[in-house]
N, C-alpha and C positions, 0 to 999 in steps of 0.2 A: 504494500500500500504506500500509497505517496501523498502526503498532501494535506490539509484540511479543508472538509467539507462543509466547515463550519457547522452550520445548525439541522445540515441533513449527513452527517457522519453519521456511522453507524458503527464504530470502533469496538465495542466488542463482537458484535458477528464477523467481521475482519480480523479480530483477533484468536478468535476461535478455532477459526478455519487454517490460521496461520500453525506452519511446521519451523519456521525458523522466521527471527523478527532481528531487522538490522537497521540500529539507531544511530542515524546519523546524530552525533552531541557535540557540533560544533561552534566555538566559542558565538559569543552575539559580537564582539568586534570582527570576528571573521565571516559572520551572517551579513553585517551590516555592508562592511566594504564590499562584498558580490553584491548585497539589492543594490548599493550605490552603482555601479561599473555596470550590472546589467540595465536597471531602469529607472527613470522617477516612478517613486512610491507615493500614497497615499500615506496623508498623518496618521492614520488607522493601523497603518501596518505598522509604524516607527512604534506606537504605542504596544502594540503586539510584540513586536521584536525584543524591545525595552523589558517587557515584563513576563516571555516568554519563560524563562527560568526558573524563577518566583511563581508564575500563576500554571502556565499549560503543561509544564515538564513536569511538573509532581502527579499531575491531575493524569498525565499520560504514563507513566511511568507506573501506577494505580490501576493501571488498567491494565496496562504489560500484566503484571503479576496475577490478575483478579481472572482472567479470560485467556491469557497465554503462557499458562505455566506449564506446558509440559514441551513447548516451544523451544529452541534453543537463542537464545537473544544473544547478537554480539553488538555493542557498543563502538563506537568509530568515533572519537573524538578528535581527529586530525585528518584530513587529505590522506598524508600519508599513512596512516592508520588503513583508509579506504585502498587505497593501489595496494597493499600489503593483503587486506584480507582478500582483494579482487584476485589479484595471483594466486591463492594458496587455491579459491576456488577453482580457477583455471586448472592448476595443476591437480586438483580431485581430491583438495586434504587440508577442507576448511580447520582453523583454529577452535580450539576449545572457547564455547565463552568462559 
């Protein structure tokens, strides 16, 4: 799954269904400088971005647990984190969460 659907998500049926969950948890100065470089954003988003951490990351994170526990979740907190787990998958020998 990718995305928010905002107020028609349906996150835990997506998570259910899910067999392995991969969180991209990339800082907010690194979120911020890509929406800058890709586009003008709405003041909605900046407020969202802003307090993404504090509000939607626990609230989602709650749900990981609640609806995909038997899931395997890898966490990617760096670019290079993601080209690291991307290869291991390539080569057929994903990482342990």
């Amino acid at each position: 799954m990718d995305g928010d659907l905002g107020s028609y998500d349906v996150i835990d049926v997506r998570l259910h269904a899910a067999d392995a969950i991969v969180f991209l948890d990339f800082s907010p100065f690194r979120c911020a400088w890509r929406a800058i470089r890709r586009s003008p954003e709405r003041a909605d988003f900046w407020k969202w971005l802003l307090l993404y951490r504090r509000r939607s990351r626990p609230v989602l994170r709650q749900a990981v647990a609640a609806h995909a526990g038997d899931a395997e979740l890898y966490v990617l907190p760096t670019p290079r984190a993601v080209r690291r787990f991307t290869a291991k998958i390539a080569s057929g020998m994903p990482d342990s969460p």
